[in-house]
C-alpha positions, 0 to 999 in steps of 0.5 A: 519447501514450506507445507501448506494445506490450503484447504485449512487456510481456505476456512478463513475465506468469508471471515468478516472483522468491523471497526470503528475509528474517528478520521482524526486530523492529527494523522492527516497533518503529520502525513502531508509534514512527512510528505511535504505538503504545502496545502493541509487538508483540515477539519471536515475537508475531504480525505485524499485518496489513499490517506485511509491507510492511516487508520483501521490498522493493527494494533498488534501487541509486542509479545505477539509480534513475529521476528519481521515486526508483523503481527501474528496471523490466525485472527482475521488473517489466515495463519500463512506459514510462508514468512515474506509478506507484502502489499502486492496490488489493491484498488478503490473506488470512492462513492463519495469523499470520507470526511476529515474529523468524522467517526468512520466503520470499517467492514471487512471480509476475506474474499479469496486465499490461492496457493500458486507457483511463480518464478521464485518459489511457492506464492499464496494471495489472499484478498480482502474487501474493505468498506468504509462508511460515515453516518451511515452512507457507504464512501469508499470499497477498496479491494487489498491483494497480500502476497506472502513468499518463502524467505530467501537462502542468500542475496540473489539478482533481480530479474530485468525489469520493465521498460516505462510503458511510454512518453510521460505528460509530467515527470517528478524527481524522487529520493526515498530516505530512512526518515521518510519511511520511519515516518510512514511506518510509524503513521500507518502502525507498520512494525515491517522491519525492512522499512526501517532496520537496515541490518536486519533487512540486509542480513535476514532478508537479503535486501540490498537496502531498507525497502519503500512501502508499496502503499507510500509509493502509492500515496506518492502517485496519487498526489500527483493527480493532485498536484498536477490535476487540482480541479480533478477528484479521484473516483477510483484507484488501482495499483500493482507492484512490479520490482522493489524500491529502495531507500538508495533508489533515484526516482521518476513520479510519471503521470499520462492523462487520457480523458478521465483517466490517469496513468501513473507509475515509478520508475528507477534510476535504472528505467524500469518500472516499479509501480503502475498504477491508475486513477479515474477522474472527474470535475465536481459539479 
């Protein structure tokens, strides 16, 4: 069992970082290409929701980068001595739409660090608070949940998975593919190698296949609303991962609308629940 004196890692808690970045449109039509997006938002237009993962990323150096692909932590980021990360759960609300072609601040804090013990071994979350604002008006508070473990010895099954939560209005087919994560990790700036290197993922984390960010499973989720529901703005947005996805993985984009929430969620060949998720809507005026 890995050491960790979550008392020193506690010390980050209220650390801040502040960043600048112009929402550039060239982001934007390479992800709705990866996406397959037949309408392309333009200059000016609103930033669909969850489309602010394409910028205020790290942009670590190679020499500092881990054997995973990650950058280093210790900056910003507490340095976590456990080597498994991910993007476990997160949420938004969107005060007013960020605006394509805009220049944009990021503001953010780290708001908690909590050690626990789960099913699977020793647990640390660490949240943070983002806000985004353009010429001065805040747009957008987002709230990200991290969740790193210890590595896995070896292969080991995964436990039975969830049921879908119900009768779904609009269900999607869904094939993952090695492209389509390679696109994303390299829009996003993502280095994660068990999104795009199969020997490693298989070999060294003991995945049995390249995994599906949990952020692109999201942003798929989110563009049902606008596919099924394009007279509708998404105000707000949270999700939860709840059992990995892989590029081998058949699956189902479900959405259930009830008044002016959506809920939204992924679901395997298997039947079981990788992701839930829900969206709050409302007609502009």
């Amino acid at each position: 069992m890995t050491e960790i004196d979550i008392d020193y890692l506690r010390g980050w808690i209220g650390r801040e970082r502040v960043r600048e970045e112009l929402l550039a449109p060239v982001a934007v039509q390479a992800l709705s290409a990866a996406l397959d997006r037949e309408q392309v938002p333009m200059q000016s237009e609103a930033l669909p929701p969850t489309w602010q993962w394409l910028y205020f990323n790290d942009c670590a150096r190679r020499s500092d980068l881990g054997v995973d692909g990650h950058g280093r932590t210790g900056d910003f980021l507490p340095p976590v001595p456990l080597p498994r990360r991910m993007w476990a759960s997160g949420e938004f609300i969107c005060e007013q739409p960020l605006r394509i072609g805009e220049l944009a601040e990021q503001r953010s804090v780290v708001t908690s660090v909590e050690l626990k013990e789960g099913k699977t071994g020793t647990l640390l979350f660490v949240s943070l608070e983002h806000q985004i604002s353009q010429q001065g008006q805040r747009c957008l508070v987002e709230k990200q949940h991290l969740v790193y473990r210890e590595m896995a010895n070896g292969p080991s099954p995964f436990r039975p998975g969830d049921p879908a939560p119900g009768a779904a209005d609009s269900q999607q087919p869904f094939q993952p593919d090695p492209v389509l994560l390679f696109r994303y990790s390299a829009l996003t700036f993502n280095g994660h190698r068990i999104h795009y290197d199969r020997d490693y993922t298989t070999q060294q984390e003991h995945y049995p296949a390249l995994v599906v960010h949990g952020p692109l499973l999201a942003t798929l989720l989110a563009e049902q609303v606008a596919i099924q529901m394009p007279e509708v703005r998404v105000s707000g947005f949270g999700f939860r991962a709840v059992r990995p996805v892989f590029d081998t993985d058949h699956l189902l984009l479900c959405s259930k609308r009830s008044g002016d929430s959506v809920d939204l969620w992924t679901q395997n060949q298997d039947g079981f629940v990788t992701m839930i998720a829900t969206a709050k809507v409302e007609v502009p005026q």
